[in-house]
BAKOLRO-727764 format. One record per residue: x, y, z of N, C-alpha, C in turn. Coordinates in pm, whole numbers, plus 50000, padded with zeros to 5 digits. Layout:
BEGIN
XYZXYZXYZ ...
***
This chain:
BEGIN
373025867734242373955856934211373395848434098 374375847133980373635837633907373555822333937 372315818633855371595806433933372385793833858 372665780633851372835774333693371525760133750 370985756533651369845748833632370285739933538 370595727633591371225716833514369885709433492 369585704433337368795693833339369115683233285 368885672933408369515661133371368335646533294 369185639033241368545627233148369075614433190 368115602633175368445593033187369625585233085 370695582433084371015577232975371895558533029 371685557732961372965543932979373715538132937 374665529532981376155525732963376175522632795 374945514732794375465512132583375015526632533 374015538132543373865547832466375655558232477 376255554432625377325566332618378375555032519 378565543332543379435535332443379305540232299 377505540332269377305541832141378035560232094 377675566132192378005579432172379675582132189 380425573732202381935570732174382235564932033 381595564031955382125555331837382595569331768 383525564431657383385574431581382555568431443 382245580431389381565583631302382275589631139 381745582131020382525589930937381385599430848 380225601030919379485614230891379465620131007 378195630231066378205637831158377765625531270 377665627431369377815624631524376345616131528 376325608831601374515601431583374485603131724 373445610731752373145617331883371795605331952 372245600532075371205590632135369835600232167 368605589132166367535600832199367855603332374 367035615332414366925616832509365195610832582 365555616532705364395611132813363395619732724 362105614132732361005619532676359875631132803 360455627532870359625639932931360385652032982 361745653832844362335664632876361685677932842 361005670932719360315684432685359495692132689 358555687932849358185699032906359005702833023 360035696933078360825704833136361325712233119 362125714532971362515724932917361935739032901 360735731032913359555744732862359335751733026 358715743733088358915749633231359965762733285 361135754933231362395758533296362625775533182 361985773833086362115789333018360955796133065 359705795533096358365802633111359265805433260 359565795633336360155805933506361455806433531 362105811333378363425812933364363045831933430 364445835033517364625848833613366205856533584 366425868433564367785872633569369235863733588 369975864833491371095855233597370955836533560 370035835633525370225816633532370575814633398 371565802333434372075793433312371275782233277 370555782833191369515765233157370865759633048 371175749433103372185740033093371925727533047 371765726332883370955712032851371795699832812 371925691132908372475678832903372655673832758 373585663132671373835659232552372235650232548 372195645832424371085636632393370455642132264 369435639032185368665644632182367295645332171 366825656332179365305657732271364355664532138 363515655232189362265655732104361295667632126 360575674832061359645685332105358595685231993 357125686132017356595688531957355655702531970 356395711832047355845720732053357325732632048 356755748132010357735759931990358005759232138 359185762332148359915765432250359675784832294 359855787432380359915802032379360575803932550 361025817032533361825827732635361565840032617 360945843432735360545859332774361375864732888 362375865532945363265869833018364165873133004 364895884833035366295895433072367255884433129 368395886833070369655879233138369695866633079 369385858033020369645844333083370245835032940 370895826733008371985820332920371365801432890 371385803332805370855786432748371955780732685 372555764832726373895761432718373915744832686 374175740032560374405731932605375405724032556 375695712432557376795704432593378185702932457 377555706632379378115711932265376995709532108 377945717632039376765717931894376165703831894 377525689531826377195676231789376595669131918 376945674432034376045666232150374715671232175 374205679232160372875685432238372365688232096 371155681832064370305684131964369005685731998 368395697931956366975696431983366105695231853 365065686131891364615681331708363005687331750 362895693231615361555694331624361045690031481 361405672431439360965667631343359045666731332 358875660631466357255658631482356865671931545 357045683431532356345697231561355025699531522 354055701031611352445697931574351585714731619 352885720131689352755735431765353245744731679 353455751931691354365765531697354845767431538 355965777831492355875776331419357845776931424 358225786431527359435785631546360305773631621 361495774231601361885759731722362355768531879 362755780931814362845787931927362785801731919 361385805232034361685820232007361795826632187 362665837332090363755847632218362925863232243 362705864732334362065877332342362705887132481 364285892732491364755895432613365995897932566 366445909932623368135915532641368835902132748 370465908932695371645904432752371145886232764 371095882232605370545869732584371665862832496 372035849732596372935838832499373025825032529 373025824132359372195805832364373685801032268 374405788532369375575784832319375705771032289 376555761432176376595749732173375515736132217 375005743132074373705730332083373345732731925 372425719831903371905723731718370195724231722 369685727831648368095727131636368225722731467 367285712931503367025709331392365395704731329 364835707331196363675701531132362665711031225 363125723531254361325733031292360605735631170 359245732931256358335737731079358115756331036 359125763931111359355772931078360635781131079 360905792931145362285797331140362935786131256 364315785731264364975775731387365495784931502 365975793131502366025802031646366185815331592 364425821131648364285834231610364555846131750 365545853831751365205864431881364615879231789 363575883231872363035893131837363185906231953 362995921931891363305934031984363995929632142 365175925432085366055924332208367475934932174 368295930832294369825938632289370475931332371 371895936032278373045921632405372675907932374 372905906032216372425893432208374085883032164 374075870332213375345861932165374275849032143 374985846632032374945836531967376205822931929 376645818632004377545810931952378155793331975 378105789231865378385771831879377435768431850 376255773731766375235771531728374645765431602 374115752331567373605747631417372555748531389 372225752931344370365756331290370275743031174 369655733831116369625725031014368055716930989 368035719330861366935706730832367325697930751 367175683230825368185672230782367365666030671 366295669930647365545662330464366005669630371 367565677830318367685685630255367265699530185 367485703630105367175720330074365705715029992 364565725630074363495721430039362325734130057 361725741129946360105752629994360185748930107 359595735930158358835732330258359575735230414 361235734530400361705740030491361105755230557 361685756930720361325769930746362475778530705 362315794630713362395804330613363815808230663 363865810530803365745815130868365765802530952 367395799130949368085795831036368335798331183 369445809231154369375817431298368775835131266 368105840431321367145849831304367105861231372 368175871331443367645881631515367285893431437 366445896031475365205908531382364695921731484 365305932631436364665943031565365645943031634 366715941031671367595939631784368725946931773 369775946831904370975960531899372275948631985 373005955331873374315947931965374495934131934 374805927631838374115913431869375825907631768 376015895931856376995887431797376875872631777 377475868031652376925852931595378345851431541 378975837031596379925832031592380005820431581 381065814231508380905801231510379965790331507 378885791031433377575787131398377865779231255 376425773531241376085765731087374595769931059 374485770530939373265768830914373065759030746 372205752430757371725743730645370965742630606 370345745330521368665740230454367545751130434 368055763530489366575778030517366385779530374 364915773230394364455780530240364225797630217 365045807430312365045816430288366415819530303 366595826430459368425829430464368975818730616 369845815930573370425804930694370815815230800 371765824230757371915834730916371405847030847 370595851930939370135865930875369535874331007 370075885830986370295897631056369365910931017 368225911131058366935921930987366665932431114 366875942531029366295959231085367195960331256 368115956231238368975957831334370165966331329 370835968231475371895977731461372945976931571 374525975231477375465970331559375945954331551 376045951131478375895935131452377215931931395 378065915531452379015912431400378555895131389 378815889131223378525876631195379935870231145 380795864531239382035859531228382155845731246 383065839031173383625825231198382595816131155 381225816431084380345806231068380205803130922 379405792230920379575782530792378025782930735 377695788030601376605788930583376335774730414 375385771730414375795763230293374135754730285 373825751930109372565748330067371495755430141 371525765630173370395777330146369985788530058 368845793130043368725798129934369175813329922 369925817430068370885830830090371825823930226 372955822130167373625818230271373905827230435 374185839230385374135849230525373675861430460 372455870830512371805878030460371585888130591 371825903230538372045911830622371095923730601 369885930030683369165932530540368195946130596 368235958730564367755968930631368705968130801 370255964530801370735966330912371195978730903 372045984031019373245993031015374375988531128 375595992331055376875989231168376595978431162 377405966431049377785956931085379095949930994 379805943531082380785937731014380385919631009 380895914230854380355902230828382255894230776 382485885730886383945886130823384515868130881 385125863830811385815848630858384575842230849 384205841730738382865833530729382825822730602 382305813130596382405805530459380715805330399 380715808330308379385806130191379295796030133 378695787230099379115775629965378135769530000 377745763929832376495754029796374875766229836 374955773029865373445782229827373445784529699 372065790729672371995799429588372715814929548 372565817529657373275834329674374425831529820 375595833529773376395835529897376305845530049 376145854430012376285873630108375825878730033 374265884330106373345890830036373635904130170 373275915430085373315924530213372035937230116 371085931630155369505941230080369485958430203 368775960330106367335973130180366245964430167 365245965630200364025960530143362685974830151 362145978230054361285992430047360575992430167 359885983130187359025982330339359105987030409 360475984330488360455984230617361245999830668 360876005430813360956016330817362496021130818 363706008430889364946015830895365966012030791 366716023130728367506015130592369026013230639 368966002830594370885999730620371516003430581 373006008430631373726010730576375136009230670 376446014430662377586010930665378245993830734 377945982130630378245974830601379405974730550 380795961130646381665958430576381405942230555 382175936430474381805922830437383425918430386 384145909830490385855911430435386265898930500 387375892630470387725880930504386955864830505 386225864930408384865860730369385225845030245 385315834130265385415824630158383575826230108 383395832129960382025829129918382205822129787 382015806529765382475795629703381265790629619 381485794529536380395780729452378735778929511 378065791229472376735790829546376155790629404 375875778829387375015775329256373705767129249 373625766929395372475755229389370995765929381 370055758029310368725760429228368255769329366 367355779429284366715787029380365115779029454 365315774929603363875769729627363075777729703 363425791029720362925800929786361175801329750 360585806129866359005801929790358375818629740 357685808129619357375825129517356905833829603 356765843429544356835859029615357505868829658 358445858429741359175862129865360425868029804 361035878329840362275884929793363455875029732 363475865329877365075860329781365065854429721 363475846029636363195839229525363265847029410 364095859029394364365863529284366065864529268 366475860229392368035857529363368175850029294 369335854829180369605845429060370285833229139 370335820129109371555808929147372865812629105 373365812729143374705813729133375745824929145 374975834229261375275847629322376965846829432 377175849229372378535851729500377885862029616 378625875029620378055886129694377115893729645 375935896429724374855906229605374395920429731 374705928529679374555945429719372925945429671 372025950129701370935954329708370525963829757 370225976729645370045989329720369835996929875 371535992129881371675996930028373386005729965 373456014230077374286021330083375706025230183 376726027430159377866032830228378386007030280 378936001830186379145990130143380705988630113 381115985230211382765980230142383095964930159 383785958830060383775945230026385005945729998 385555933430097387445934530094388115920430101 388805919030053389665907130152389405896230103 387945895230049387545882130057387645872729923 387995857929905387565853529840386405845529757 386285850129683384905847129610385305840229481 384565833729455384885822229291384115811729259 384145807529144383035797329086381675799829107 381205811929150379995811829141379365821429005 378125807828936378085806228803377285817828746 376745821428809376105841128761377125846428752 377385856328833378615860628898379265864529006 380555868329051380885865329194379975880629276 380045888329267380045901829292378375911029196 377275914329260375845913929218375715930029293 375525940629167375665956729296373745955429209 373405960129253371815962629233371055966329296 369705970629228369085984829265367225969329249 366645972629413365335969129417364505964329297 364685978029174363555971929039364405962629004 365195958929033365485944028908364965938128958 364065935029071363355925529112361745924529082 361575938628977360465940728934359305951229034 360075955029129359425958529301358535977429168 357625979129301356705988129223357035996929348 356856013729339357466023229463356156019429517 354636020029531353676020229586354116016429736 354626004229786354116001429938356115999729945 356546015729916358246016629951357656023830072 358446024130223358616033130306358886047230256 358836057530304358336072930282360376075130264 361346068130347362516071130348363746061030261 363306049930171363496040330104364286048629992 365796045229943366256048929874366576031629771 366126036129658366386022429538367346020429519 368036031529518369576031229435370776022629510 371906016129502372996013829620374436024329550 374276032929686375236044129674376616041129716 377576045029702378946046329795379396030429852 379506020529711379786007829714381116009029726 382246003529804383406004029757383995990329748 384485983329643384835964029632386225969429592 387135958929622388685963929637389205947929730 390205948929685391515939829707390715921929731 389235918829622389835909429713390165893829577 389955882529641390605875929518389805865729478 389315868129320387855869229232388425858729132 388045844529116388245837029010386905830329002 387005825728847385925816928787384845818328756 383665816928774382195819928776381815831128638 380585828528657380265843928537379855831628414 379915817728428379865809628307378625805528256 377535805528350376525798728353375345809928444 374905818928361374135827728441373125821128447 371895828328575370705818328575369865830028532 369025822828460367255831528436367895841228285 367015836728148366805840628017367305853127954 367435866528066367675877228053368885876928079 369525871128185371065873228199372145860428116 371115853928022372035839027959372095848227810 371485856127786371225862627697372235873127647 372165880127763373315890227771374515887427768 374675872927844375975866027848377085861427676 375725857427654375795850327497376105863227407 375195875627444375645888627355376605896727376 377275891727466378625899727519379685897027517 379685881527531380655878427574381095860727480 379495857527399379635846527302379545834427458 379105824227287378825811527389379685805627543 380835807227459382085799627549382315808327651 382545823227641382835833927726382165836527859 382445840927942381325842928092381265857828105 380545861528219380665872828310382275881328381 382525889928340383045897528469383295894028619 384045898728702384025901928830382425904528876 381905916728830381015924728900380285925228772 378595926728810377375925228727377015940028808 376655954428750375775958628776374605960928703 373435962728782372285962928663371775977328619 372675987928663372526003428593371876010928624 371136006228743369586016628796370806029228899 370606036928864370686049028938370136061328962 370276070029050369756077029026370166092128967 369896098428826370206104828763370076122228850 369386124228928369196140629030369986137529144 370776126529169371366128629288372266137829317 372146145729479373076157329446373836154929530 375146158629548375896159629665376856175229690 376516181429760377046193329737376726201129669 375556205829646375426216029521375226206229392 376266199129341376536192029235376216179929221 375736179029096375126163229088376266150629038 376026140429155376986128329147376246118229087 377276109329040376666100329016376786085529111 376266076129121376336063929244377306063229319 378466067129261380026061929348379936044929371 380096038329298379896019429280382056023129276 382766021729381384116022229328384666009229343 385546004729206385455989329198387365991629153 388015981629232389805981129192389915965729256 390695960729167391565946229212390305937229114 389535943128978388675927028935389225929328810 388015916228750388445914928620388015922128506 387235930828556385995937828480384635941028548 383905949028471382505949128520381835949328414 380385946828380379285948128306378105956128373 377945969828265376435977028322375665968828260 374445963728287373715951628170372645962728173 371805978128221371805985228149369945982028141 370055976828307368385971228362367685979528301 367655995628355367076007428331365926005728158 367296002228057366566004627898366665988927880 366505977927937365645965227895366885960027865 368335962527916369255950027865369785956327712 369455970427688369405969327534370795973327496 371115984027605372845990227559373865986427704 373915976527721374805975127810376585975127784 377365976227864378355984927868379605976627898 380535975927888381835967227965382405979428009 382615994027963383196003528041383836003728174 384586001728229385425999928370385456017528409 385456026028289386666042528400385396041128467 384126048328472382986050028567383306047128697 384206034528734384336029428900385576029328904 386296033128872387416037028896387576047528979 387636041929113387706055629183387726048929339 387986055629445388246052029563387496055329674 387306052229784386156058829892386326055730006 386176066630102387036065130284386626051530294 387896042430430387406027230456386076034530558 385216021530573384126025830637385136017330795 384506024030905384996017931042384896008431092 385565999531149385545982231238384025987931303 383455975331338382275976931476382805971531547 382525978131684382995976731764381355974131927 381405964531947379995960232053380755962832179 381455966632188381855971332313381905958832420 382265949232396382265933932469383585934032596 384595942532562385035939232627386605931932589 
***
């Protein structure tokens, strides 16, 4: 029988008054009792099959990572703007929360200011996610932690109706997983708004992008052992992601240009539909192959393909952007193509393919099939930017829809 484990807080008559006002920013959440937060912690270390930890509105201070090692169990609380857990003074850990357990769901509450990722679940299955805000309230900053919301390793997993704000890496991001649907959430001033990345089987759809750097990133990355592929990405507002890249050097998505709408990253079997995309000042639509990031094959996995094969972009509706590329090489190209005043295309590809690919006996070439834009540009990475192309017939061409996912929920 499942258990439910209410934890309750002291509060009083002027904090619930105060927590009735309205507000013409977000919600000003009263603090909570201070010795919630080792109850909390308690209540996950001898959390058992079946129990609901049920966290009263307020919010609660922690200076230490939170964590869950148990099968089954549901963490709940009172809604996103009521239940905040802050881990501004965090002196522990590095996550605000980490998940380690199947048939796992953490609903309506926000985490905010961890000095690392904000709710990471790792090698789990049966994961829900929903009503959830991940945020760091000192704005987009290096110093922020790297994801938002984070499942990595995992099967089956759904994220709904969520926020994320401030990840100096990706606000929702979905790594080396399989089966995954990221619907209805709001991603915005991160430096990859929703990032999908060595997955497979997933649909990314009713979602809004705006104010990142890169809107919908959907990578391979050479590393890692499993490569993604049949990704759809449709019904999608990706708006005006122009803000400066603060991603910290090294790290992959500190080579996303600013002002990325959707960016394909040598991954394969990719359809992009439905959605609107616009004003974003690179350009809306980014198909590309690993070396533009300068990446060397040395430490690629043994099964790592560079190229992104069997792209298909179609019907969806593409204004503005392309005006203001970021980084010397692409302001360049802009200016030589297209003159001062002129912008970008629909779609930027950067030309890396692979020339022996065979399919059937016969050698193909990428299949990138592109209908409903304004154009494309090969910029022609391969020979240094030197002969790049406006040519459109090349993608002219069509490719089976890839299939709904389906998690079997029910």
């Amino acid at each position: 029988m499942q258990r439910s484990i209410t934890l309750a807080v002291v509060a009083t008559l002027s904090v619930l008054a105060a927590g009735c006002q309205k507000q013409a920013q977000a919600p000003q959440v009263a603090a909570a009792d201070g010795a919630f937060a080792a109850t909390l912690q308690e209540r996950l270390l001898d959390a058992k099959p079946g129990d609901v930890i049920e966290i009263p509105a307020g919010k609660h201070q922690f200076e230490r990572s939170l964590s869950l090692r148990a099968d089954g169990v549901t963490i709940r609380g009172a809604g996103m703007d009521k239940t905040v857990l802050s881990f501004k003074g965090q002196k522990a850990g590095a996550e605000g929360l980490l998940v380690n357990g199947d048939n796992f769901t953490i609903e309506n509450l926000t985490i905010e200011d961890s000095k690392g990722d904000g709710l990471k679940i790792s090698e789990s299955e049966h994961i829900t996610i929903r009503g959830i805000k991940v945020q760091w309230t000192g704005g987009p900053s290096t110093k922020n932690g790297a994801y938002g919301i984070y499942p990595v390793l995992t099967k089956n997993v759904l994220i709904e109706n969520t926020i994320s704000i401030g990840a100096s890496d990706a606000g929702i991001y979905v790594g080396q997983s399989d089966g995954v649907i990221v619907r209805n959430s709001r991603a915005e001033q991160n430096v990859a708004g929703i990032e999908v990345e060595n997955t497979r089987n997933a649909d990314v759809y009713d979602n809004v992008a705006t104010g990142n750097t890169g809107g919908i990133l959907v990578f391979n990355m050479p590393g890692l052992s499993q490569q993604g592929a049949n990704i759809r990405v449709f019904n999608n507002k990706v708006i005006a992601n122009n803000h400066a890249n603060f991603g910290a050097k090294g790290t992959p998505v500190a080579s996303v240009p600013a002002g990325s709408g959707i960016v394909i990253n040598s991954n394969d079997d990719i359809e992009i539909f439905d959605n609107e995309v616009r004003d974003n000042a690179t350009t809306n639509i980014i198909i590309s192959s690993v070396y533009s990031t300068g990446y060397k094959d040395s430490s690629a996995s043994p099964n790592f393909d560079p190229y992104p094969e069997r792209i298909y972009v179609h019907n969806n509706t593409l204004s503005g952007g392309g005006d203001s590329p970021d980084g010397f090489d692409l302001k360049a190209l802009k200016v030589a193509m297209y003159g001062l005043t002129g912008n970008f295309p629909d779609v930027l590809w950067d030309g890396y393919f692979n020339k022996e690919r065979m399919v059937d006996g016969a050698k193909v070439g990428p299949q990138i099939c592109l209908r409903n834009i304004s154009g494309v540009i090969n910029a022609d990475g391969p020979g240094g930017y030197k002969n790049p192309s406006k040519d459109a017939k090349p993608f002219d061409c069509e490719l089976p829809r890839l299939p709904a996912i389906d998690l079997k929920r029910g």
